[in-house]
PQR file of N, CA, C, O and H, with PARSE charges and radii, in Angstrom:
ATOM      1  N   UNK A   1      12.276   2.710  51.770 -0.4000 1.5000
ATOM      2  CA  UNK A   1      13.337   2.534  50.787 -0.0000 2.0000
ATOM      3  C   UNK A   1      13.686   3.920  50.243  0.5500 1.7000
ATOM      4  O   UNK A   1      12.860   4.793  49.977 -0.5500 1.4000
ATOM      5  N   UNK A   2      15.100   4.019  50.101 -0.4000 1.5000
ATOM      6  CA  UNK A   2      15.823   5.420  49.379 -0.0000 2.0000
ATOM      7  C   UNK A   2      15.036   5.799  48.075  0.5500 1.7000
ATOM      8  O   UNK A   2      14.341   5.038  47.402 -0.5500 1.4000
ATOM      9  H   UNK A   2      15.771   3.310  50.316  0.4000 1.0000
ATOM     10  N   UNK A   3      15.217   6.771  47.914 -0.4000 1.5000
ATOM     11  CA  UNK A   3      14.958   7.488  45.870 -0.0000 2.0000
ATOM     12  C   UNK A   3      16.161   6.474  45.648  0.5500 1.7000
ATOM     13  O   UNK A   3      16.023   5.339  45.191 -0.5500 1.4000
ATOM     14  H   UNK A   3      15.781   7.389  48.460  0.4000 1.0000
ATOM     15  N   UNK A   4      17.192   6.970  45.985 -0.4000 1.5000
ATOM     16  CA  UNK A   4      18.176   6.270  45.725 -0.0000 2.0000
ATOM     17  C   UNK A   4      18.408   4.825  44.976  0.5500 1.7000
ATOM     18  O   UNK A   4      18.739   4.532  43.827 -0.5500 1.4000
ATOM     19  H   UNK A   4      17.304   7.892  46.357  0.4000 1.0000
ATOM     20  N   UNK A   5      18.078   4.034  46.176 -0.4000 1.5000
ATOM     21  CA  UNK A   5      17.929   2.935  45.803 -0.0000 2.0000
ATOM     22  C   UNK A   5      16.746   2.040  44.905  0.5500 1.7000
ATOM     23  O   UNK A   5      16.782   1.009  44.232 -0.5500 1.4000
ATOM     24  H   UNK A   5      17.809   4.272  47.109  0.4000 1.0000
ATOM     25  N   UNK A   6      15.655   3.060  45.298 -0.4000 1.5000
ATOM     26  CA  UNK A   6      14.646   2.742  44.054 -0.0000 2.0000
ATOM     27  C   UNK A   6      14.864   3.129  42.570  0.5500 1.7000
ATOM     28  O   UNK A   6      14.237   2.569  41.671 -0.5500 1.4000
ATOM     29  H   UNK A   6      15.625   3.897  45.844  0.4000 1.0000
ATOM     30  N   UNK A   7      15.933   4.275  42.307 -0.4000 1.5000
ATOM     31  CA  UNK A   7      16.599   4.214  41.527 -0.0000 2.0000
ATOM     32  C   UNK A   7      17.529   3.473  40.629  0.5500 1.7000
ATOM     33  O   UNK A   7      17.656   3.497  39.405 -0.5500 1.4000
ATOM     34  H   UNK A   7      16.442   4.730  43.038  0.4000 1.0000
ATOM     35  N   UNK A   8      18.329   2.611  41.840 -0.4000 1.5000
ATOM     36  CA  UNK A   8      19.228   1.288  41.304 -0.0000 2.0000
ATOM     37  C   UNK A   8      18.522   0.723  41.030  0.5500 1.7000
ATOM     38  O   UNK A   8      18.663   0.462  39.836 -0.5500 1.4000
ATOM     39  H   UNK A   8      18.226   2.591  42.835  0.4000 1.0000
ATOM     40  N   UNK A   9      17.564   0.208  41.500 -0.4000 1.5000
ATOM     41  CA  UNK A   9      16.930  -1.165  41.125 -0.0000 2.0000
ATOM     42  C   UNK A   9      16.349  -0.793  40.045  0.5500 1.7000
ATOM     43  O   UNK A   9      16.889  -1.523  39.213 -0.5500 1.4000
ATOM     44  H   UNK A   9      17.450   0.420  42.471  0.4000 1.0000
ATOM     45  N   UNK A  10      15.211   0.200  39.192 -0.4000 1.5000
ATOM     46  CA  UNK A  10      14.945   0.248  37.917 -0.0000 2.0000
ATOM     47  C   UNK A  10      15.569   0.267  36.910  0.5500 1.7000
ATOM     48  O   UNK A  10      15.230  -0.053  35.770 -0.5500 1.4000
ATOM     49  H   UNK A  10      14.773   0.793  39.867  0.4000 1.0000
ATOM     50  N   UNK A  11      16.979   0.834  37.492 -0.4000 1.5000
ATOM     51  CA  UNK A  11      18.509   0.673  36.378 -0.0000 2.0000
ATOM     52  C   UNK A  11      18.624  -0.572  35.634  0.5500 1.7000
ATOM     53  O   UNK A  11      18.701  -0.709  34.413 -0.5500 1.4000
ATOM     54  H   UNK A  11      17.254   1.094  38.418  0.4000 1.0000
ATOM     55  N   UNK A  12      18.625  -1.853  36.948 -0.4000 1.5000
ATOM     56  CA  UNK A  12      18.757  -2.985  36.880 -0.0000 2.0000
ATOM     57  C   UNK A  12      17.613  -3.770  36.452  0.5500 1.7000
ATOM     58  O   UNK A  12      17.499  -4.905  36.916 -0.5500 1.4000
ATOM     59  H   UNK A  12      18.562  -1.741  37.940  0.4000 1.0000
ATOM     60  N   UNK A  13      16.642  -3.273  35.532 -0.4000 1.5000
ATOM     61  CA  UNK A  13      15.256  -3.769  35.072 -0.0000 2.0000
ATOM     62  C   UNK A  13      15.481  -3.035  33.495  0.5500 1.7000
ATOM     63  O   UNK A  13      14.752  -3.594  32.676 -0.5500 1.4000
ATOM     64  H   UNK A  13      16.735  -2.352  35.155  0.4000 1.0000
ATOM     65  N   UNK A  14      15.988  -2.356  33.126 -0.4000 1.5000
ATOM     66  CA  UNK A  14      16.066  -1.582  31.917 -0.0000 2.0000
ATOM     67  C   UNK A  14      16.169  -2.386  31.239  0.5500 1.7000
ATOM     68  O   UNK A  14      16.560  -3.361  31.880 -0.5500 1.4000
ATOM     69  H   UNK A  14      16.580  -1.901  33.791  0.4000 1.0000
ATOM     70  N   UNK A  15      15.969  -2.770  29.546 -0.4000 1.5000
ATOM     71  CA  UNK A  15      15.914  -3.718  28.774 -0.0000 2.0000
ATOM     72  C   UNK A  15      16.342  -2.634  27.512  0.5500 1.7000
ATOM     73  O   UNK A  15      15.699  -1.679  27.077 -0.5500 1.4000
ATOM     74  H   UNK A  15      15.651  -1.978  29.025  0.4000 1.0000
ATOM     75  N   UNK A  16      18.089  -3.324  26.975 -0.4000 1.5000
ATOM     76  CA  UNK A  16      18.161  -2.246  26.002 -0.0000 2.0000
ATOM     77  C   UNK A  16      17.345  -3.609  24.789  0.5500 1.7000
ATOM     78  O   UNK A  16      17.655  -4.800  24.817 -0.5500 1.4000
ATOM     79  H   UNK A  16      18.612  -4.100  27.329  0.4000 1.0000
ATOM     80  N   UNK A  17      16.311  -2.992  23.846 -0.4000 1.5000
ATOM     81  CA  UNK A  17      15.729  -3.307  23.295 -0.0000 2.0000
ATOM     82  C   UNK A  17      16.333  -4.008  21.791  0.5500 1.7000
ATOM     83  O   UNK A  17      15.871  -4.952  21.149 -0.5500 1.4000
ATOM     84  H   UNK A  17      16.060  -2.025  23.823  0.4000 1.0000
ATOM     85  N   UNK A  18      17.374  -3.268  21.559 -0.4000 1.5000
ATOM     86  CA  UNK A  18      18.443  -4.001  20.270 -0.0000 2.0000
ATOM     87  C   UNK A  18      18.874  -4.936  20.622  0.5500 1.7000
ATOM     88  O   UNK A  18      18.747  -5.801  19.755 -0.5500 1.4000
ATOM     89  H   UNK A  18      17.749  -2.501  22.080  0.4000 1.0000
ATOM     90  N   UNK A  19      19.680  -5.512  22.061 -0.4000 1.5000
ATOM     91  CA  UNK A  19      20.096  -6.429  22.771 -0.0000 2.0000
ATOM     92  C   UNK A  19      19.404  -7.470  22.789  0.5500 1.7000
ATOM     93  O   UNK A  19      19.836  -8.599  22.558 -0.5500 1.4000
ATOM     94  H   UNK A  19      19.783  -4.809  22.765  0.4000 1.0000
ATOM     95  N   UNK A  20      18.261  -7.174  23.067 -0.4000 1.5000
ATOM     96  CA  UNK A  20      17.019  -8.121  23.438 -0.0000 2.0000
ATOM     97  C   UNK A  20      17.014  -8.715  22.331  0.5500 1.7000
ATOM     98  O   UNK A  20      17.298  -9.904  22.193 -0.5500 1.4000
ATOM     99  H   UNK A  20      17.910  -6.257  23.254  0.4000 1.0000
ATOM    100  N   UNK A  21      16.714  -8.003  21.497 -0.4000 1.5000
ATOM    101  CA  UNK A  21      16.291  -8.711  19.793 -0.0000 2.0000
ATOM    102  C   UNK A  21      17.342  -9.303  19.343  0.5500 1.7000
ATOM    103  O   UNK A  21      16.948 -10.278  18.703 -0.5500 1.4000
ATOM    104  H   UNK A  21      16.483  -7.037  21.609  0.4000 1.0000
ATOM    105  N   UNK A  22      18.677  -9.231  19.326 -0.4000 1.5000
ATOM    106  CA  UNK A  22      19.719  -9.869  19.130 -0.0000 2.0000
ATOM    107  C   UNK A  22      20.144 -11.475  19.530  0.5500 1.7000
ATOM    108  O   UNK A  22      20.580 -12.487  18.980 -0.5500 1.4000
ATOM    109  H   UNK A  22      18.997  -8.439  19.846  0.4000 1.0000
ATOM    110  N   UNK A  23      19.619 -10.896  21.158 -0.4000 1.5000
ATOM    111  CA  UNK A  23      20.222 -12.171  22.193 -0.0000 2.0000
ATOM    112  C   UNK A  23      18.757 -13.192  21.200  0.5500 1.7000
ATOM    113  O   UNK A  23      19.211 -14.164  20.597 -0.5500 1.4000
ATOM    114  H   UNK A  23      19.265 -10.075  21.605  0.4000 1.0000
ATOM    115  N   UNK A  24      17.178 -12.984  21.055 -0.4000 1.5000
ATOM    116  CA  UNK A  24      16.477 -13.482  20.430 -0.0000 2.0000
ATOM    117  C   UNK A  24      16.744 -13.965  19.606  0.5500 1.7000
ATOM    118  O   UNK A  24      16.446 -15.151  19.466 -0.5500 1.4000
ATOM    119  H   UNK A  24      16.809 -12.195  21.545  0.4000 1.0000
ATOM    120  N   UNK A  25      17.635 -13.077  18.391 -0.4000 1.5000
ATOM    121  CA  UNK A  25      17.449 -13.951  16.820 -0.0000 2.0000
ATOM    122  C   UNK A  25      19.017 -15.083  17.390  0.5500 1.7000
ATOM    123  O   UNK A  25      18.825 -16.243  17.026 -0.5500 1.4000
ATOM    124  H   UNK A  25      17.877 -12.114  18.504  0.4000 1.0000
ATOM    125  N   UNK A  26      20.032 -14.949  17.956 -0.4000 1.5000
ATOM    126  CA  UNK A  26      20.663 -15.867  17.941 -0.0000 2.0000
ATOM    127  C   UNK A  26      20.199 -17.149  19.000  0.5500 1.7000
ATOM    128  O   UNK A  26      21.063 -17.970  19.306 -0.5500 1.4000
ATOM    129  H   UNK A  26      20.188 -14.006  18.252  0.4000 1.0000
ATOM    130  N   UNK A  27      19.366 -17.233  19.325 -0.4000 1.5000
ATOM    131  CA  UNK A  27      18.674 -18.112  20.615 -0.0000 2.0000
ATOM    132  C   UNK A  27      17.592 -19.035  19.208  0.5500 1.7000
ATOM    133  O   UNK A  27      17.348 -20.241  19.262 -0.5500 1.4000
ATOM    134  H   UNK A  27      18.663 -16.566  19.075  0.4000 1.0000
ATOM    135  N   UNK A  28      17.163 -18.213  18.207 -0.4000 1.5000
ATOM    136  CA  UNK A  28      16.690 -18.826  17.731 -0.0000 2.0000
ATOM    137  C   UNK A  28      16.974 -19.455  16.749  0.5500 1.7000
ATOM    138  O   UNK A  28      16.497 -20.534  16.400 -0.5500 1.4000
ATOM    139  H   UNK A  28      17.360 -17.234  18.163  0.4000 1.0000
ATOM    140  N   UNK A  29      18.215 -18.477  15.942 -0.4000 1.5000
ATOM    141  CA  UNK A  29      19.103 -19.668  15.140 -0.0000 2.0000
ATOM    142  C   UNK A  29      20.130 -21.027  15.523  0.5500 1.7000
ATOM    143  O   UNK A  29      20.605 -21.779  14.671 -0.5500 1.4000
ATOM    144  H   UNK A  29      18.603 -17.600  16.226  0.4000 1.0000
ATOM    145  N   UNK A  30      20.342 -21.141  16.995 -0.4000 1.5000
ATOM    146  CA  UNK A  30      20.849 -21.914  17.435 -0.0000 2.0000
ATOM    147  C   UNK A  30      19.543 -23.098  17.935  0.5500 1.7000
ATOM    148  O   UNK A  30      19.792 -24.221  18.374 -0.5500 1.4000
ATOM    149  H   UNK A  30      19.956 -20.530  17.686  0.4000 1.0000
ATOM    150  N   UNK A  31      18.357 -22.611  17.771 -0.4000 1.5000
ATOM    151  CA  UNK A  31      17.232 -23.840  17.575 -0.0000 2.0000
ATOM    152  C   UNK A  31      17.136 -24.377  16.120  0.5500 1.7000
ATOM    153  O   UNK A  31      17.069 -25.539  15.720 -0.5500 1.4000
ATOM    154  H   UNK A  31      18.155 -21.699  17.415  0.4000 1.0000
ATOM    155  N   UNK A  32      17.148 -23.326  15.517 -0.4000 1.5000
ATOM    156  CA  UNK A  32      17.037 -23.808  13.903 -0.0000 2.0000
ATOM    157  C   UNK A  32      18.018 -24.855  13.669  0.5500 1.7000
ATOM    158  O   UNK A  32      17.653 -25.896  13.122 -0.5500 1.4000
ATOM    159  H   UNK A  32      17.203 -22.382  15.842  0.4000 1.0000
ATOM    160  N   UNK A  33      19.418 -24.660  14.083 -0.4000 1.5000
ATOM    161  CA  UNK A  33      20.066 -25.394  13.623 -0.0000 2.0000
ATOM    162  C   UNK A  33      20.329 -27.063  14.097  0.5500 1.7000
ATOM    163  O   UNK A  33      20.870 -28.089  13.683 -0.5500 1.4000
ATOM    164  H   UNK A  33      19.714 -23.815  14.527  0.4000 1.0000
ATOM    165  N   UNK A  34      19.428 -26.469  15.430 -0.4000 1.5000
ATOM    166  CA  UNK A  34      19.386 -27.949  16.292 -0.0000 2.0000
ATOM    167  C   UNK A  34      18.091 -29.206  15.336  0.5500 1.7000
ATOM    168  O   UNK A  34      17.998 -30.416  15.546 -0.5500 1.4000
ATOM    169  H   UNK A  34      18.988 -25.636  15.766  0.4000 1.0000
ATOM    170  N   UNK A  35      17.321 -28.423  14.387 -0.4000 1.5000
ATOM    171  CA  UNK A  35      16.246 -28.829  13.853 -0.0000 2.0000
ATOM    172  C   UNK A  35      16.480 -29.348  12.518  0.5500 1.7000
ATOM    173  O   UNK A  35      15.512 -29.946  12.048 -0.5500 1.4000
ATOM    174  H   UNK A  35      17.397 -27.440  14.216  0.4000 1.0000
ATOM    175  N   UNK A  36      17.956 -29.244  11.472 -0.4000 1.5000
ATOM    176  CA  UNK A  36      18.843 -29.657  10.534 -0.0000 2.0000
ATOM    177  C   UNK A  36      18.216 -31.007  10.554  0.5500 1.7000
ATOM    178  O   UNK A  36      18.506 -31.841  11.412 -0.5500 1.4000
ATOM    179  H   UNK A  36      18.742 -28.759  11.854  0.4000 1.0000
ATOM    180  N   UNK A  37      17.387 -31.210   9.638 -0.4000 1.5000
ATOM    181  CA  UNK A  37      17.521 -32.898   9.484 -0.0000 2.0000
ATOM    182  C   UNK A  37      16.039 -33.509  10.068  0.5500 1.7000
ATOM    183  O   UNK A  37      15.487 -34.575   9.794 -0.5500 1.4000
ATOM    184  H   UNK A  37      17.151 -30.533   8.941  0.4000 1.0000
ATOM    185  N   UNK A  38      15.653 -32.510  10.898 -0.4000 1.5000
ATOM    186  CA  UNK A  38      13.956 -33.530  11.325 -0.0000 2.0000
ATOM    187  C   UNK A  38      12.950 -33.017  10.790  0.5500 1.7000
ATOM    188  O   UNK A  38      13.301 -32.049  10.115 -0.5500 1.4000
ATOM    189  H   UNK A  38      16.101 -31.645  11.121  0.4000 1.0000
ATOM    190  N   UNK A  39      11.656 -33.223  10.753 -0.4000 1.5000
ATOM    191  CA  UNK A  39      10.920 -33.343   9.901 -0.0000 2.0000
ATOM    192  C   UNK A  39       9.490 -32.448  10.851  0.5500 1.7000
ATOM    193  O   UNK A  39       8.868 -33.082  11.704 -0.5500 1.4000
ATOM    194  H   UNK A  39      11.371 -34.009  11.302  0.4000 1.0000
ATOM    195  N   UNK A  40       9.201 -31.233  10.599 -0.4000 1.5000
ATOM    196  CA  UNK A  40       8.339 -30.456  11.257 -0.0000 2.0000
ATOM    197  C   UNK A  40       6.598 -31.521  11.042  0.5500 1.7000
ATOM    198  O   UNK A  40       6.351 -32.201  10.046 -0.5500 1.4000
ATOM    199  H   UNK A  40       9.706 -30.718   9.907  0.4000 1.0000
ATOM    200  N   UNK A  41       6.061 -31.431  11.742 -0.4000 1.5000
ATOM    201  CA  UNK A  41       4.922 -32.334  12.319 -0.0000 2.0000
ATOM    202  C   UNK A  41       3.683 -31.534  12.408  0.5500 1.7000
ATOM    203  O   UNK A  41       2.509 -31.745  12.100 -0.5500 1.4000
ATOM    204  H   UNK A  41       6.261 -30.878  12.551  0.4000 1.0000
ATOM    205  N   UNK A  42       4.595 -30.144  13.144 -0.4000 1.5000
ATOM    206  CA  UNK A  42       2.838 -28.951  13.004 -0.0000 2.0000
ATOM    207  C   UNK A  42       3.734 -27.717  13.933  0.5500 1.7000
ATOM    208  O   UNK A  42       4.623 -27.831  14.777 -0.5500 1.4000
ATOM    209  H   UNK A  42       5.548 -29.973  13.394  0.4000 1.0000
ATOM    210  N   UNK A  43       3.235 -26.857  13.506 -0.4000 1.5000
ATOM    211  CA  UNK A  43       3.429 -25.313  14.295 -0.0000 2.0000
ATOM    212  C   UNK A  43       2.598 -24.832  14.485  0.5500 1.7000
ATOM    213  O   UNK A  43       1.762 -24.841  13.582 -0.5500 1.4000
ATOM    214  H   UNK A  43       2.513 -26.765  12.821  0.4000 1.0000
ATOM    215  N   UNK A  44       2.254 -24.069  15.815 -0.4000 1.5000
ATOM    216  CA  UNK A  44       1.342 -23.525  16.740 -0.0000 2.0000
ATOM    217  C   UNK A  44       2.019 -22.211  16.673  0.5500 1.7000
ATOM    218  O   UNK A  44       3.234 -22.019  16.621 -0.5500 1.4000
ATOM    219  H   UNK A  44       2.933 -24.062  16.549  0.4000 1.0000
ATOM    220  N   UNK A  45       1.072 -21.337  16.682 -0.4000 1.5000
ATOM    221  CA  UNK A  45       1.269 -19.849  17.293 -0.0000 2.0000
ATOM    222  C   UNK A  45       0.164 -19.831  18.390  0.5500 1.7000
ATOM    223  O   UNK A  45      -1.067 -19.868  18.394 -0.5500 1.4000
ATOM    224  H   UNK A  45       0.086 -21.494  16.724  0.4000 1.0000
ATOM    225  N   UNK A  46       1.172 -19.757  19.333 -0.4000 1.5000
ATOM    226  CA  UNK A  46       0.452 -19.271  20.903 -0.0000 2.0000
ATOM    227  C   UNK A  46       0.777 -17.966  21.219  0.5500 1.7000
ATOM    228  O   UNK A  46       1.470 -17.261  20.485 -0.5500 1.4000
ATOM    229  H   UNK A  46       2.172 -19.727  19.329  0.4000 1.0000
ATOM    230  N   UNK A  47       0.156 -17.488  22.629 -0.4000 1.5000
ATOM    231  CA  UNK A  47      -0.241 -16.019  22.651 -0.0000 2.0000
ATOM    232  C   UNK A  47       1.325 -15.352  22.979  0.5500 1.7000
ATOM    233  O   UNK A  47       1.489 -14.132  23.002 -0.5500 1.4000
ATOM    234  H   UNK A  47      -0.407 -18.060  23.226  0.4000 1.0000
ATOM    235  N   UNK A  48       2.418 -16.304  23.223 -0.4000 1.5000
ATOM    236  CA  UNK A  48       3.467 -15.557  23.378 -0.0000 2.0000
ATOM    237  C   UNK A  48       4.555 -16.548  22.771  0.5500 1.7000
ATOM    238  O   UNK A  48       5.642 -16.516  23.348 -0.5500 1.4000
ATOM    239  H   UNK A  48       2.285 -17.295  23.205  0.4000 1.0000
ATOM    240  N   UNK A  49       4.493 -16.993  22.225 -0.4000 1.5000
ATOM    241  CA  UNK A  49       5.594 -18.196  21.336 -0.0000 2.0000
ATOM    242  C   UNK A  49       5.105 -18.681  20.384  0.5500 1.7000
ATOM    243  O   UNK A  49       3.940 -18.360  20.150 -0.5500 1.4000
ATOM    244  H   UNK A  49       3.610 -17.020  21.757  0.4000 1.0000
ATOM    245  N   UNK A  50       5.833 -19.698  19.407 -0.4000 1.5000
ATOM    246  CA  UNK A  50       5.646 -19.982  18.441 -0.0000 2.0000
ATOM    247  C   UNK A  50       6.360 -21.559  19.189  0.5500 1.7000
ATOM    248  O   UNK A  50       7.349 -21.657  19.916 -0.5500 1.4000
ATOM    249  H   UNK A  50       6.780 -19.958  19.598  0.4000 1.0000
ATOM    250  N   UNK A  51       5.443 -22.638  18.689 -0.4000 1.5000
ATOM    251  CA  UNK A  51       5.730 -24.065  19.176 -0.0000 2.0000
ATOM    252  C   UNK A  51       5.851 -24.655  17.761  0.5500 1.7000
ATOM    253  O   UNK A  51       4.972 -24.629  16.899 -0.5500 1.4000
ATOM    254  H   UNK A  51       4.639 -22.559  18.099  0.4000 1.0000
ATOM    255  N   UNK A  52       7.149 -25.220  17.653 -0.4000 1.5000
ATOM    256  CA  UNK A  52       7.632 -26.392  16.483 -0.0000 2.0000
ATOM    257  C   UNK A  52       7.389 -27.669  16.952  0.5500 1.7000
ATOM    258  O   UNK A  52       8.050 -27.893  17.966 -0.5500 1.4000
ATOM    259  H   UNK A  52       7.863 -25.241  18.353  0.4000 1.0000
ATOM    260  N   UNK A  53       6.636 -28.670  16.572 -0.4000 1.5000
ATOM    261  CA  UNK A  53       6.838 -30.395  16.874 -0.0000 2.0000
ATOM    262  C   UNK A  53       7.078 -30.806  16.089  0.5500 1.7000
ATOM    263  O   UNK A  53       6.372 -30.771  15.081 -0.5500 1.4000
ATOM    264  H   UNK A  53       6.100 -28.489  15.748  0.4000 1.0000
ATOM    265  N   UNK A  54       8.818 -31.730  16.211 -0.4000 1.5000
ATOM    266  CA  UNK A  54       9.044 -32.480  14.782 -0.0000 2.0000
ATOM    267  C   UNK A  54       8.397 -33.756  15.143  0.5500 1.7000
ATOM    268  O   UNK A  54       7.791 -33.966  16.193 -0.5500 1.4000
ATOM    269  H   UNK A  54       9.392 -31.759  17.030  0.4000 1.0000
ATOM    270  N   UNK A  55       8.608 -34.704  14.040 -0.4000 1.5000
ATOM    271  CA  UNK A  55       7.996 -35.878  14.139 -0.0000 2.0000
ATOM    272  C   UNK A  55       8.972 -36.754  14.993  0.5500 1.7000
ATOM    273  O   UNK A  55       8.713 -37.833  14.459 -0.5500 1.4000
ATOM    274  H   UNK A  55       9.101 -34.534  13.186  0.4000 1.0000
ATOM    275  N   UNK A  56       9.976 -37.075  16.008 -0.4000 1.5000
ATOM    276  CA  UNK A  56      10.469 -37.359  16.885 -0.0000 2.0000
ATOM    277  C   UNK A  56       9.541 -36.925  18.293  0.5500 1.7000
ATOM    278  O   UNK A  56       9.624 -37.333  19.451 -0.5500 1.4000
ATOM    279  H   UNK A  56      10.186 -36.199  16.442  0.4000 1.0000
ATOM    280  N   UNK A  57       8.903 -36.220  17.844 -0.4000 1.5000
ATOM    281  CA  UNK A  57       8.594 -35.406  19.556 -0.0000 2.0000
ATOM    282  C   UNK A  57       8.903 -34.316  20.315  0.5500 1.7000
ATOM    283  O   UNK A  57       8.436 -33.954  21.395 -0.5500 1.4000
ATOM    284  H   UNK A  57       8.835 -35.888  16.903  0.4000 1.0000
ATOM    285  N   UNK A  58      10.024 -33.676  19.395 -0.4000 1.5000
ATOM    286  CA  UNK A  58      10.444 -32.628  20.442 -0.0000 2.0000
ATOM    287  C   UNK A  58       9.920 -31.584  19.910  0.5500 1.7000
ATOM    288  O   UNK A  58       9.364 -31.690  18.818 -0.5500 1.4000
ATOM    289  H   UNK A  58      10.404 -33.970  18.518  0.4000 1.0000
ATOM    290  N   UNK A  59       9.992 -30.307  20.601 -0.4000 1.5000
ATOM    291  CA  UNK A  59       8.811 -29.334  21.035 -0.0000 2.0000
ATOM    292  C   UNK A  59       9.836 -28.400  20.849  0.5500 1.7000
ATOM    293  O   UNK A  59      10.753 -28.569  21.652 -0.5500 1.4000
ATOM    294  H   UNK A  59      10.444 -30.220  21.489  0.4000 1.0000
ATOM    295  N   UNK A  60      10.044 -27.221  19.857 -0.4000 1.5000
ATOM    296  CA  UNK A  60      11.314 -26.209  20.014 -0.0000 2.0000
ATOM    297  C   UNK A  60      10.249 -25.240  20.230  0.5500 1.7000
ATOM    298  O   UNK A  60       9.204 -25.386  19.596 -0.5500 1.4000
ATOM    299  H   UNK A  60       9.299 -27.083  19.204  0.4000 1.0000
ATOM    300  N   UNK A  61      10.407 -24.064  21.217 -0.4000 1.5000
ATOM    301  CA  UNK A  61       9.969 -23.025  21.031 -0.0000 2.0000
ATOM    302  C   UNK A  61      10.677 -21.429  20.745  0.5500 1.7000
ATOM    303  O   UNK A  61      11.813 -20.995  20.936 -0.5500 1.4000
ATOM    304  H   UNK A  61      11.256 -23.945  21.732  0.4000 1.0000
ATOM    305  N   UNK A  62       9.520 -20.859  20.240 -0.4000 1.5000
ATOM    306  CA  UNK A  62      10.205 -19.529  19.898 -0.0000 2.0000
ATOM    307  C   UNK A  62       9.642 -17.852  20.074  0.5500 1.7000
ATOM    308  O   UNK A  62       8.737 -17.231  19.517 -0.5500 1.4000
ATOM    309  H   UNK A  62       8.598 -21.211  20.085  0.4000 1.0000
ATOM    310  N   UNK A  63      10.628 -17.487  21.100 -0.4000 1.5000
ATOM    311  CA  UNK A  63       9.873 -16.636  21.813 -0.0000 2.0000
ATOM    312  C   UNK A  63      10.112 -15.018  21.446  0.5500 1.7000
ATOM    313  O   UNK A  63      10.288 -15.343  20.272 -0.5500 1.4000
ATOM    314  H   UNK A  63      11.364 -17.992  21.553  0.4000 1.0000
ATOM    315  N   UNK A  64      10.230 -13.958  21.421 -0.4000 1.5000
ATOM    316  CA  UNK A  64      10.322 -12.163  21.220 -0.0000 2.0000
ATOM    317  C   UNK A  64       9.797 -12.323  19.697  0.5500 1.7000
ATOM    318  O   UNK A  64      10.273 -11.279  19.251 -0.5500 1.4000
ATOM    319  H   UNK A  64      10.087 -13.694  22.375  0.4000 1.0000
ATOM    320  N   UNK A  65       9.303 -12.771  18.872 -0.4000 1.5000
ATOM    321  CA  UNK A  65       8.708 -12.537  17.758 -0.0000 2.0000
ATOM    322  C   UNK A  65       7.513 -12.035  17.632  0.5500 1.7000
ATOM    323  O   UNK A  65       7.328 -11.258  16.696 -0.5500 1.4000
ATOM    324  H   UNK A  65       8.916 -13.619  19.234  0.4000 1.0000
ATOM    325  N   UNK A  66       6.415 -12.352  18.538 -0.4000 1.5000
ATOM    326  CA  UNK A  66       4.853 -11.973  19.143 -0.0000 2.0000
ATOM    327  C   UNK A  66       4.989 -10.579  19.637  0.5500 1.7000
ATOM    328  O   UNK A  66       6.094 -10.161  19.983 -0.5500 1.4000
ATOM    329  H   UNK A  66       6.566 -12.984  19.298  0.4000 1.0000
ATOM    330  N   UNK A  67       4.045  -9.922  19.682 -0.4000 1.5000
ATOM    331  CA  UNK A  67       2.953  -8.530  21.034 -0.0000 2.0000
ATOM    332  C   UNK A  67       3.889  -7.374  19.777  0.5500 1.7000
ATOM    333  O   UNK A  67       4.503  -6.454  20.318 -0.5500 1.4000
ATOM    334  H   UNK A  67       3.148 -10.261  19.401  0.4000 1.0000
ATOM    335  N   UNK A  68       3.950  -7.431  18.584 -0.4000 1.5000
ATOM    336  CA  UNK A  68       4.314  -6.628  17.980 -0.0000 2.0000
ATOM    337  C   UNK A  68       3.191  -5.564  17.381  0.5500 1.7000
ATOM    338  O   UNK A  68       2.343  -5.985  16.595 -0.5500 1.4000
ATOM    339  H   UNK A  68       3.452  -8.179  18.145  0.4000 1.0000
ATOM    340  N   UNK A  69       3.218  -4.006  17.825 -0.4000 1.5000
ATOM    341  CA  UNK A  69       2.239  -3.090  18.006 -0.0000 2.0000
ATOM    342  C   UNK A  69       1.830  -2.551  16.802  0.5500 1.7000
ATOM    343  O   UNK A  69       0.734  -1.993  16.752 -0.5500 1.4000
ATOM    344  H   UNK A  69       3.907  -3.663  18.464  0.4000 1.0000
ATOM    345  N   UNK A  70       2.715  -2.648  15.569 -0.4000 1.5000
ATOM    346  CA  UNK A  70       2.607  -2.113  13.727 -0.0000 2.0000
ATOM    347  C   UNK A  70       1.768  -3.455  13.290  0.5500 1.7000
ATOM    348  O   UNK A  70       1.871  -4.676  13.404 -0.5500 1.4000
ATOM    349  H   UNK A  70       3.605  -3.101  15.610  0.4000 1.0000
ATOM    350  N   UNK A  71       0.863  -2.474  12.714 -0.4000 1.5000
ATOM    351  CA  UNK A  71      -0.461  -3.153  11.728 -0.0000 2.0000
ATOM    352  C   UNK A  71       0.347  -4.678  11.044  0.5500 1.7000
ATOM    353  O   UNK A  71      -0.282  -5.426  10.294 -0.5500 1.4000
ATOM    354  H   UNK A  71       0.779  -1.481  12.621  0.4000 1.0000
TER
END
């Protein structure tokens, strides 16, 4: 394989990091709002999400909030 092209392809792996967190908080206010009205049951923090169960059953999760490196 080229420099070249091993070049493109890490281009195409780059993660602009403001983006990320953005596309996150609106991914997660569009769960919040799906959650208007039911009745939380229990929340889990797992090693890479955060799990909501309302008392219906459903399971919202919530993910880029975790592996944060400041005390």
């Amino acid at each position: 394989m080229s420099r070249e092209r091993v070049e493109e392809l890490l281009h195409l792996i780059e993660v602009d990091p403001d983006a990320l967190r953005e596309a996150e908080f609106l991914q997660a206010q569009m769960i919040l709002d799906m959650m208007v009205g039911k009745t939380i049951v229990s929340a889990e923090m797992q090693e890479k999400r955060i799990v909501i169960t309302t008392s219906d059953g459903n399971e919202y999760f919530f993910y880029g909030f975790l592996g944060n490196d400041r005390p």
